[in-house]
Structures are given as structure tokens and as C-alpha cells.
DRENGUNU-411382 format. One record per residue: residue in one letter; x, y, z of N, C-alpha, C in turn. Coordinates in steps of 0.2 Angstrom, whole numbers, plus 5000, padded with zeros to 4 digits. Each point is the difference from the previous one (the first is absolute). Last residue first. Layout:
N
AXYZXYZXYZ/...
END
This chain:
151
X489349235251499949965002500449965006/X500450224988499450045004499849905002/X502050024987500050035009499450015001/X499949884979500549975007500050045006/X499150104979499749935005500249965005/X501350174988499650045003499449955006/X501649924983500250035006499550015005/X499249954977500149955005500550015007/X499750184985499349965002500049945004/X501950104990499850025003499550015005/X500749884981500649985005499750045006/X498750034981500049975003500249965008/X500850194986499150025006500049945000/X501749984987500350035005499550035004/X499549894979500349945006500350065005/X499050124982499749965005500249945003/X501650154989499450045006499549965004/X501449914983500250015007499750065004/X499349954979499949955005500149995002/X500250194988499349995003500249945004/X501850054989499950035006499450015004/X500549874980500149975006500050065005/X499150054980499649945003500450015007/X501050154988499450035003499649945001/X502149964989500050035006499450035003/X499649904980500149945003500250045009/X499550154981499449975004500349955006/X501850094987499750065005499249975002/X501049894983500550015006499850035007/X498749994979500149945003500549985004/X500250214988499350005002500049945004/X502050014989500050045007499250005003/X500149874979500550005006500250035007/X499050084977499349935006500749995005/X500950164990499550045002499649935001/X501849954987500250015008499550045006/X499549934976500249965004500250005006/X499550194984499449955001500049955005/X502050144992499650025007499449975000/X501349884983500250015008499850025004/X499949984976499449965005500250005007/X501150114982499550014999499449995007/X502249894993500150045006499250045001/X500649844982499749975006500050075007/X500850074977499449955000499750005006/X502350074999499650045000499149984999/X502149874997499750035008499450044999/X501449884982499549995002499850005008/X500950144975499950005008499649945002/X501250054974499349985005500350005008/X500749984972500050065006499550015004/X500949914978499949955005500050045006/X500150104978500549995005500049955005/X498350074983500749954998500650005006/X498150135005500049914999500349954996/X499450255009500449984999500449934999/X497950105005500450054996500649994998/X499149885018499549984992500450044996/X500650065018500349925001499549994992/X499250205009500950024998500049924998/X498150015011499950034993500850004998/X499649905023499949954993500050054994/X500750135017500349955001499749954991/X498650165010500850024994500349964999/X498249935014499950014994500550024995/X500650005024499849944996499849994993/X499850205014500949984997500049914996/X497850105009500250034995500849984996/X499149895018499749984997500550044993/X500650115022500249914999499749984991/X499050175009500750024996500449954999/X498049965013499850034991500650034996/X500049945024500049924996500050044993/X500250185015501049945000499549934995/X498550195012500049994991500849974999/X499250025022499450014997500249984992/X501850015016499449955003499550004995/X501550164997500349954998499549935000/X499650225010499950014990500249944999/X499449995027500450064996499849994991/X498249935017500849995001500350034997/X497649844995500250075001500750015001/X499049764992499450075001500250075002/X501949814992499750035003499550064998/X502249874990499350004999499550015007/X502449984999500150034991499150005000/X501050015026499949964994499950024994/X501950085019499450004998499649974995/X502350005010499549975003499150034998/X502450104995499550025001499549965006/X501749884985500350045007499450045003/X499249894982500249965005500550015003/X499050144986499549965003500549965006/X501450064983499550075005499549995007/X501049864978500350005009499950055006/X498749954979500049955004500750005006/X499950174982499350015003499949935007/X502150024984499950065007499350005005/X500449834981500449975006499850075005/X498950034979499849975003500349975009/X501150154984499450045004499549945004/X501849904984500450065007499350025004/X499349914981500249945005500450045005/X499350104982499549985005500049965004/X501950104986499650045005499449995005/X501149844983500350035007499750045004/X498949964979500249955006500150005005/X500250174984499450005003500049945004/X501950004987500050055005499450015004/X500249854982500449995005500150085004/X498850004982499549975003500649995007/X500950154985499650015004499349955006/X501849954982500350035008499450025004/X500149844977499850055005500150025007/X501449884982499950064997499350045006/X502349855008499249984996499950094998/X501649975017500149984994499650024994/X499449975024500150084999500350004993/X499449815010499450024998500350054997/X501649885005499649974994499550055001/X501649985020500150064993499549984991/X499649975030500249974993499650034993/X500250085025500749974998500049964991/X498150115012500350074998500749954997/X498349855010499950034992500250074999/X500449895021500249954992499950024996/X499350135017500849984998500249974994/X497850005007500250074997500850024999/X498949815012499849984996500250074993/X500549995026500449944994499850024994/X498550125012500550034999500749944997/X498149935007499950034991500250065001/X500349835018500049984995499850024992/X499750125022501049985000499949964993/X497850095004500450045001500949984997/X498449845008500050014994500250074999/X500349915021500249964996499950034992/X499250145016500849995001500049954994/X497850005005500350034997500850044999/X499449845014499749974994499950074993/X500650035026500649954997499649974993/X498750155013500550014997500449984996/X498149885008500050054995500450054997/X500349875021500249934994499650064993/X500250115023500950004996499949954995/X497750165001500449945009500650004993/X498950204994499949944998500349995005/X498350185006501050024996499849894999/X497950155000500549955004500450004997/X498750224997500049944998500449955005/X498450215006500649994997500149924998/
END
């Protein structure tokens, strides 16, 4: 089963989550894109940027990672949908480039569950160093007890 993410993996996908959900606000409130002659690329935007805030908030109430070797459907294949809404994201925003119509969350978010997947990794050894090496200062502590009563 996969490892659920610690609270600084959550809280990082929380972050981007809550800031491209802002980011789908803004772009439902301003009445220029909808104006303009392509509704459509303005539409596909939104929608990949709403689906994108849904998929990273999932995760991060879920606490499940967007990239993992097994776990549920989300853990295994959440980066490549990630990826995919990204690429709509930039096709629409070209499709649409007289409007000046750009995400720019979506881009860097891409690199998130890459990012947060070394971090937990390097999180979870550092916890598996020091508990080795309270293991061994605590046979240590022990050893030299031990010398003392039999001395």
C-alpha cells in the first residue's frame, strides 16, 4: 500500500490546490475573456484549471500522493492527468492568444508530485537514520551499563 503523504506534503499540495482554485475565480470573474470572440478556448481553460485545483485538492485531503509505485488509481496515474490537464491548459491558451490568456499555475504545479515524492523520500530515510542511531546509542547506553554492574 502506498504511504499516505506527512502534513508538509499535504500542506504543499493544499497550497497549490487553494492557489489554482484563486486562479479559476479570476478567470470565471473577468468578463473580457467571455466577451471576446473565443469562448471556447475560455472555457477549456477553466475547466482545466477547475479539474486541476479538484485533482490537487483530493490528494491533499486524501493525503495520498499524485505519484506512487502502487495504492489506489489516484497514486498511480494523478501525475499523468496532472500532466495531461497541463497540456490543455497550454493548447487552449495558444488557441487563444490574442487574448492574452494564460495560467500561470498550472505550468509549475506539473512538478509538484515529482517534488514532493523526493521530499517525503528524504523525509522518511532521515527518520529511518536517526532511529537507527538511537537504536545504537541506546545498546550502547546499554553496554556500558551492563559493564558497570558486572565491574
Amino acid at each position: 500500500m502506498t504511504e499516505r503523504l506527512t502534513w508538509g506534503g499535504a500542506l504543499a499540495y493544499g497550497v497549490v490546490a487553494v492557489s489554482v482554485g484563486v486562479e479559476s475565480v479570476r478567470m470565471i470573474r473577468h468578463d473580457a475573456y467571455w466577451t471576446d470572440g473565443r469562448v471556447w478556448a475560455a472555457a477549456c481553460m477553466v475547466a482545466t484549471v477547475i479539474l486541476t485545483a479538484l485533482l490537487t485538492a483530493v490528494a491533499a485531503v486524501s493525503r495520498f500522493p499524485l505519484i506512487a509505485d502502487d495504492g489506489p488509481w489516484l497514486s498511480r496515474n494523478g501525475w499523468m492527468v496532472l500532466i495531461g490537464l497541463t497540456v490543455c491548459s497550454f493548447l487552449a491558451s495558444k488557441g487563444a492568444a490574442d487574448q492574452e490568456f494564460t495560467v500561470y499555475l498550472t505550468g509549475p504545479a506539473v512538478f509538484l508530485p515529482f517534488w514532493v515524492r523526493r521530499l517525503e523520500e528524504s523525509y522518511r530515510e532521515g527518520v529511518e537514520e536517526a532511529r537507527h542511531a538511537a537504536r545504537a546509542a541506546r545498546a550502547a547506553r546499554e553496554q556500558v551499563a551492563s559493564d558497570e554492574r558486572t565491574a
